[in-house]
N, C-alpha and C positions, 0 to 999 in steps of 0.2 A: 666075444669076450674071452679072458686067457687067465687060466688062476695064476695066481702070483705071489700067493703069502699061504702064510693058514694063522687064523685065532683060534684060540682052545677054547672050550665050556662043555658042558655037561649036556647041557640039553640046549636048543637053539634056535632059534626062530629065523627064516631067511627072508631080510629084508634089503628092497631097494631105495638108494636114495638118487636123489635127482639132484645133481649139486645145484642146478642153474635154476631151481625154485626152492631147494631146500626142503623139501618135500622128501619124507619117508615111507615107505609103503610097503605092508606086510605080504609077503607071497605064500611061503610057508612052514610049515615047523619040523622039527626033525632031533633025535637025540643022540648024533655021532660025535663022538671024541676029533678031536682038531678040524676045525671046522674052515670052509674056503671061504675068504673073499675074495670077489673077480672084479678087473677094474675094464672101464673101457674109455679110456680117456676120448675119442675121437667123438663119444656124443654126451659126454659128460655125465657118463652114468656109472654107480658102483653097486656092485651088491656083497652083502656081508649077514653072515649068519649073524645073530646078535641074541645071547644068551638068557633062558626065563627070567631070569632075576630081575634082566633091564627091560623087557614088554611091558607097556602099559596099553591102554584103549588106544582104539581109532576114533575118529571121529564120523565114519562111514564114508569118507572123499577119499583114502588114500591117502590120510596123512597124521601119521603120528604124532603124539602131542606129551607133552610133560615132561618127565623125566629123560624117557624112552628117546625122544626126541632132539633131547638136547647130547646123548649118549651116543647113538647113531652119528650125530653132526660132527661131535669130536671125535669120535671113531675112524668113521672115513676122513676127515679132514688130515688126520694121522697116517693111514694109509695110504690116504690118493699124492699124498705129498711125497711119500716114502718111495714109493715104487714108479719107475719110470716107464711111460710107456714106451710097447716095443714098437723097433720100427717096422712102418708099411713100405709096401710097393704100391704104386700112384701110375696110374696108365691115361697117357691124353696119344688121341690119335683122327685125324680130320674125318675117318670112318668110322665113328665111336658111336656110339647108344647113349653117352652123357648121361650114365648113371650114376650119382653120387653112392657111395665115396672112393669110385672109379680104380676099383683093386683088381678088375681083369681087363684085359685085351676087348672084352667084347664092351663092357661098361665104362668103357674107355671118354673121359671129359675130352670135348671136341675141340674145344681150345686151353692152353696152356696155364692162362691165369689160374681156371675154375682148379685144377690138378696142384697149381702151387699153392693154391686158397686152403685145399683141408691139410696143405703137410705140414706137417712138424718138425723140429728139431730131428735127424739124423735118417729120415725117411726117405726115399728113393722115390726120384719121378722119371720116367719114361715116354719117350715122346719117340710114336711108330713113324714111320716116313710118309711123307707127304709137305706141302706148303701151310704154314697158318699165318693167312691176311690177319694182321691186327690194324685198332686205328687208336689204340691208347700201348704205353710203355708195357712191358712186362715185369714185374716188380717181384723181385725176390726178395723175401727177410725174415729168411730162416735158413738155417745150417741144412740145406740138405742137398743131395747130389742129383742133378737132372741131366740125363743123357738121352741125346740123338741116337736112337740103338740104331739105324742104318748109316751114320756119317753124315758129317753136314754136307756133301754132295744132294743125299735125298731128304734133309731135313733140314727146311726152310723156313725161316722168320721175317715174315716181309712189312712193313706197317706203313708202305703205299707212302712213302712222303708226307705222312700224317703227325707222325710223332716218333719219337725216339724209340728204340727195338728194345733194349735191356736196362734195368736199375737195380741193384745191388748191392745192399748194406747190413750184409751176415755174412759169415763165414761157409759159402756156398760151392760147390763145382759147378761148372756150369760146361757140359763138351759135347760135342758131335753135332753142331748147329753151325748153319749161314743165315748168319745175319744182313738184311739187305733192306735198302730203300728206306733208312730211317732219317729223320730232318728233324732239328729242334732248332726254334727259337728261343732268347733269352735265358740260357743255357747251354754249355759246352756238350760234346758228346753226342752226336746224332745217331752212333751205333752202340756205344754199350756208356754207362754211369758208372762209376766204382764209387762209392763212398764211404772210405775206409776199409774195404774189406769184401774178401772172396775172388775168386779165379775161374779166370777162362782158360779152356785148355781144345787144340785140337777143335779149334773152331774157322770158321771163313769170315770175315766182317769188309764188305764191300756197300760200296753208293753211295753211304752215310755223308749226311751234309750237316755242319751248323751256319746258320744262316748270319745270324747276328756280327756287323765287325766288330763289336767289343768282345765277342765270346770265342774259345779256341775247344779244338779238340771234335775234328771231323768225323773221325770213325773212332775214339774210343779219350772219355776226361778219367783221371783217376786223382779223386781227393784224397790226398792222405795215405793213401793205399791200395792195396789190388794188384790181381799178377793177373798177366795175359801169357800163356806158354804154349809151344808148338802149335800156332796159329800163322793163316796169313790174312795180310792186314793189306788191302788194296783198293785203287779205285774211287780212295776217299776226297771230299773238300770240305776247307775252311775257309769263311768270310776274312779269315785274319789268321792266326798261325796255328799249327801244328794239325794239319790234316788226316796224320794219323794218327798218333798218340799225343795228348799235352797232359803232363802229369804233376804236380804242385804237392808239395812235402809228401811225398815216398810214391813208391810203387817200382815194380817188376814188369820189364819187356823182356822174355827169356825164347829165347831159340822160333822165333818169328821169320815169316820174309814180307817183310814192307817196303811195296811199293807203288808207284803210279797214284800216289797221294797229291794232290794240289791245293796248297795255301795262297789266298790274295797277297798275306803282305810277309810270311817269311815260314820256313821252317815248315815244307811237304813231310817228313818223316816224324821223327819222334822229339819232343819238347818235354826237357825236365825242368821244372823253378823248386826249389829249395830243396834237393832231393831225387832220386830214384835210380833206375839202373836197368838197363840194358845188355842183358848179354849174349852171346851167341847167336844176332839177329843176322838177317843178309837186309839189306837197306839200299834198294836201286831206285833209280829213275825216278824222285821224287823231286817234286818243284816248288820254291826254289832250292831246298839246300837238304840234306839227309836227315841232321840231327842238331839241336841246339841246348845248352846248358846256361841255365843263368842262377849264377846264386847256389851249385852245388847238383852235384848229379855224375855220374859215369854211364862211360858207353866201356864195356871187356870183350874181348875175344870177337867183334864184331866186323865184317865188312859193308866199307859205305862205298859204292862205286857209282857213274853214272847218272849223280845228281845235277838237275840242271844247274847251280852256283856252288855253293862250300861244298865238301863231306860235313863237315861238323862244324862250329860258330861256339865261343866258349864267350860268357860274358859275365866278366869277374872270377867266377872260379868253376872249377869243371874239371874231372878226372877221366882221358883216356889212354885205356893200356890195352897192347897187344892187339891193337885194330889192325885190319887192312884199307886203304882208303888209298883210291885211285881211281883215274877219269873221271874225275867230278867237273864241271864248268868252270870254278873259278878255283877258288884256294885248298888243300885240303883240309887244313886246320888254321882256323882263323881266332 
């Protein structure tokens, strides 16, 4: 627990409340001028000196009742709302002791979920090197930053052909991971989800398959939103298009090299529909074609070389500037 405020009174009683039963409980008394409450928001506890005037009886359970009770409740609820708690550092590592709530190296959550389950808004996860076999999604949805402290070289996310590796719908970092061997059904994205929102940075996303041919988006879907940056993006297939990226009203491919992507029926590299933007990628050897636009999207400062058919396919409308696109198979801009 960390003091964080001070209430004043004369004389003082030091009680706990347990927000999650609402439960008051006297510990003990004291008569100091500016008095501390401590909050702990990670187990949902507060304590707060609370002044003679508001004590009344216990009832001998440990829980305050009357007056007293009803003072406490709007006290901390004043409080606990008021002050935000500070951030943690969050440690997961395949060598870990899985000690909740896993704030050292040795009590380190053995897998990545259990580490993103206790954080919160603006808390740090850290993930030691090694592989973590998963057989379910990894789902972020909270604002906080998780990094591969060795590189995704030695920090690996693999979930065996089981299901999709990353999902993401906060405002989150996500770096120093390779992501591998993700496959979804019935859904785009076999390597990472964006739904609206948060960034990968400095990551590997390879293998990733979507199986479905109605569904696009091999190694990485971004609904809406989502930046993927100084990443390489390889390796990947789609049942249908965009093997590596397929991105539908916004998102961000920024300084990427995507390539050896293969789609069945079109567009190995990156796929924008109503929106997004690519820039400063390198975009090779994807099959059939680099990049595609329909409906709104830009590729800038990007080279598409060495794609088995188009560099780029613009369908209806589409913005590129200042590309380099050459030795592609068929057209370079179609």
């Amino acid at each position: 627990m960390c003091i964080r405020d001070r209430l004043y009174g004369i004389g003082c009683w030091l009680t706990v409340l347990d927000r999650a039963t609402g439960y008051a409980r006297e510990v003990m008394s004291g008569g100091a001028f500016g008095c501390h409450p401590l909050i702990d928001k990670r187990r949902n506890l507060a304590v707060v000196y609370l002044p003679y005037s508001q004590k009344h009886k216990s009832d001998g359970m440990g829980r305050v009742y009357n007056d007293s009770h009803a003072v406490v409740l709007q006290m901390m609820d004043l409080v606990y709302a008021a002050i935000p708690a500070q951030p943690e550092t969050i440690h997961a590592s395949p060598s870990g002791n899985h000690v909740p709530p896993f704030v050292s190296w040795e009590d380190a959550a053995t897998n990545l979920q259990a580490a993103l389950d206790v954080a919160m808004n603006g808390d740090a996860v850290l993930a030691g090197a090694g592989t973590y076999n998963m057989t379910t999604q990894l789902s972020v949805n909270a604002a906080i930053a998780m990094t591969g402290v060795s590189g995704p070289a030695a920090t690996v996310l693999d979930t065996q052909a089981s299901n999709r590796c990353l999902y993401v719908n906060a405002d989150a970092l996500i770096s120093g991971f390779t992501f591998t061997n993700g496959a979804i059904t019935g859904a785009g994205g076999g390597g990472i989800y964006f739904d609206g929102a948060g960034t990968v940075s400095n990551c590997v996303i390879r293998s990733c398959r979507s199986l479905d041919q109605d569904r696009d988006g091999g190694a990485i879907f971004m609904n809406g939103g989502g930046t993927v940056t100084h990443s390489i993006i390889r390796d990947n297939q789609s049942a249908r298009f965009a093997a590596s990226v397929y991105a539908i009203g916004g998102g961000l491919v920024s300084d990427c090299y995507v390539s050896n992507n293969v789609a069945e029926d079109g567009c190995g590299g990156i796929f924008f529909v109503s929106g997004g933007l690519a820039r400063r990628c390198e975009i090779r050897n994807n099959e059939p074609c680099g990049g595609d636009i329909l409906n709104g999207g830009a590729f800038e400062n990007c080279i598409l070389s060495d794609n088995y058919a188009n560099g780029i396919t613009i369908w209806n409308e589409g913005i590129v500037r200042n590309c380099t696109i050459a030795g592609n198979g068929n057209a370079g801009i179609t």
